[in-house]
C-alpha positions in Angstrom: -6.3 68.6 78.1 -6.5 71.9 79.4 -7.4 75.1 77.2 -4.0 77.1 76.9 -4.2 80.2 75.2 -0.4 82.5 74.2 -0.6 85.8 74.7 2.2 88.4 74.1 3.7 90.6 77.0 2.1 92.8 78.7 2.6 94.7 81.8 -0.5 92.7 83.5 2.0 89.7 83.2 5.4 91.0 84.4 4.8 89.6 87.8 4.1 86.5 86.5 7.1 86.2 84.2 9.4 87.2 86.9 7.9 84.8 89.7 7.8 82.1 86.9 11.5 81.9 86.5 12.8 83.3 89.6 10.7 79.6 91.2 12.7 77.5 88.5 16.3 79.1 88.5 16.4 79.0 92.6 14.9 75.4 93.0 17.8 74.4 90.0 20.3 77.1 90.0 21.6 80.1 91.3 20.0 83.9 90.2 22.6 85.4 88.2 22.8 89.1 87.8 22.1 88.7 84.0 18.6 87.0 85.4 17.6 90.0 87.7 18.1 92.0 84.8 15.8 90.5 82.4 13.4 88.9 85.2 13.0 92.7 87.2 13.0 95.0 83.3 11.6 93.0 80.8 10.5 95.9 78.7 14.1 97.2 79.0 15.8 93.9 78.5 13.3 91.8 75.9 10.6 94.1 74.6 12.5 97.5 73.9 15.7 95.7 72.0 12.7 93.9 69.7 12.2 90.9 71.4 8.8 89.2 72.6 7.1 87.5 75.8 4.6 84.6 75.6 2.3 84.1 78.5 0.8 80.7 78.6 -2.5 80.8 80.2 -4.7 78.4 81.2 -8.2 79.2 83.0 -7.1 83.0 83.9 -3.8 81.6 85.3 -0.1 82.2 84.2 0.9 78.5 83.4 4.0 79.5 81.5 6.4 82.0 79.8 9.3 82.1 77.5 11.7 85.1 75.8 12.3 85.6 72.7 15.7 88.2 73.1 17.2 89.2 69.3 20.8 89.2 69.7 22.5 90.2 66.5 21.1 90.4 63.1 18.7 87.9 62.4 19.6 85.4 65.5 17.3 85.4 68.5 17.7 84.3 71.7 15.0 82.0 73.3 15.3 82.7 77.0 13.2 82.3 80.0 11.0 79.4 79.7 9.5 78.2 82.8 6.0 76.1 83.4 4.6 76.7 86.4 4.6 72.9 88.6 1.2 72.4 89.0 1.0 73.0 85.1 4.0 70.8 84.2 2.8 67.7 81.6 0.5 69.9 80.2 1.9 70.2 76.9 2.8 73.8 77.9 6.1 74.3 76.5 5.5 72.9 73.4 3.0 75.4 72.9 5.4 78.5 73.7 8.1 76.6 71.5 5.6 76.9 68.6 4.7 80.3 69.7 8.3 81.4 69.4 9.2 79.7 66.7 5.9 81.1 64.6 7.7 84.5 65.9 10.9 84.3 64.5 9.9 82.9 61.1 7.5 86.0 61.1 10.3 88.3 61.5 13.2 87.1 59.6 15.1 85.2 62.1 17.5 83.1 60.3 19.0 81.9 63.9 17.4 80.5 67.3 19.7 80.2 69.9 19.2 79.1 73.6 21.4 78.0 76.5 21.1 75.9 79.2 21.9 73.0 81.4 22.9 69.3 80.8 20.9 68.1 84.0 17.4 69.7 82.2 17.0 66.6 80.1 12.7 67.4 79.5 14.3 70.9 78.6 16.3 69.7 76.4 14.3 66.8 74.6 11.7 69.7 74.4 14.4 71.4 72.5 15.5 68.5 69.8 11.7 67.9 69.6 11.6 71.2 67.6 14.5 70.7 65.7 17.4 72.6 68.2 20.9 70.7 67.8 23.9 71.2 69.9 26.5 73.7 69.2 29.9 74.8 70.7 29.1 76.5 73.6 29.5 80.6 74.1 32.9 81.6 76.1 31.4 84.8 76.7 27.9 83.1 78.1 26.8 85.3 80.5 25.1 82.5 82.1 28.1 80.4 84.4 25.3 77.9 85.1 25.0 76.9 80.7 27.2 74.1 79.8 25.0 73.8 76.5 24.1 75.9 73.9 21.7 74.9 70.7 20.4 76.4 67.6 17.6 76.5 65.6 18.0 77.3 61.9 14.8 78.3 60.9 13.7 77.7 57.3 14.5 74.3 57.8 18.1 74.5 56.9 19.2 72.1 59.3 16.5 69.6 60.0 
């Protein structure tokens, strides 16, 4: 097993974050404009508002990233989790899972929520691995590619 270290944003990674999930969303998706904005200005879109950016690295390398994006009081966002290929199987996203759920119990998130896509099954048995369950899903997503949306309640008030 490889030595992953999380680390939080920082400008040294932006290129990495954005090639990170511009590789997943084109091979799967489309790039909405909702992505470029996020993906180009993450200190605008994530770190400014109060939000957070972990970095998985392994061996120097960006292996991984996810978004943490608060959206209301005490409800978070978890956006933007990608694993590089070559890093896949890793165990990677279980450790930026843990990273960002660590985050939002240090900073009185009551809420996660996250969207995404039925045809993401590893996604989304990542997700109800950590205790995410389904919800009604947002009319005004401003995703047209999420036909899912779960939540986290953290404090254990759904598990």
């Amino acid at each position: 097993m490889a030595n992953v270290e999380i680390v939080e944003f920082s400008d040294e990674w932006a290129e990495d974050f954005a090639s990170l999930n511009y590789e997943w969303i084109e091979k799967y998706f489309t790039v909405e404009k909702h992505d470029r904005e996020i993906l180009d200005d993450p200190q605008q879109f994530v770190i400014d508002p109060g939000g957070q950016i972990f970095m998985a690295i392994v061996s120097g390398l960006a292996a991984g990233t996810v978004a943490m994006i608060p959206s209301g009081e005490g409800v978070m966002e978890l956006t933007k989790m990608a694993v590089a290929p070559e890093f896949q199987g890793m165990g990677i996203a279980n450790h930026l899972m843990t990273a960002c759920i660590e985050y939002a119990e240090g900073n009185g998130t009551k809420v996660i929520f996250l969207e995404s896509h039925r045809t993401l099954q590893p996604a989304l048995a990542l997700y109800r691995k950590h205790g995410f369950v389904e919800t009604p899903i947002d009319p005004n997503s401003e995703y047209a590619r999420a036909d899912i949306r779960m939540e986290l309640a953290i404090g254990g008030s759904n598990m």
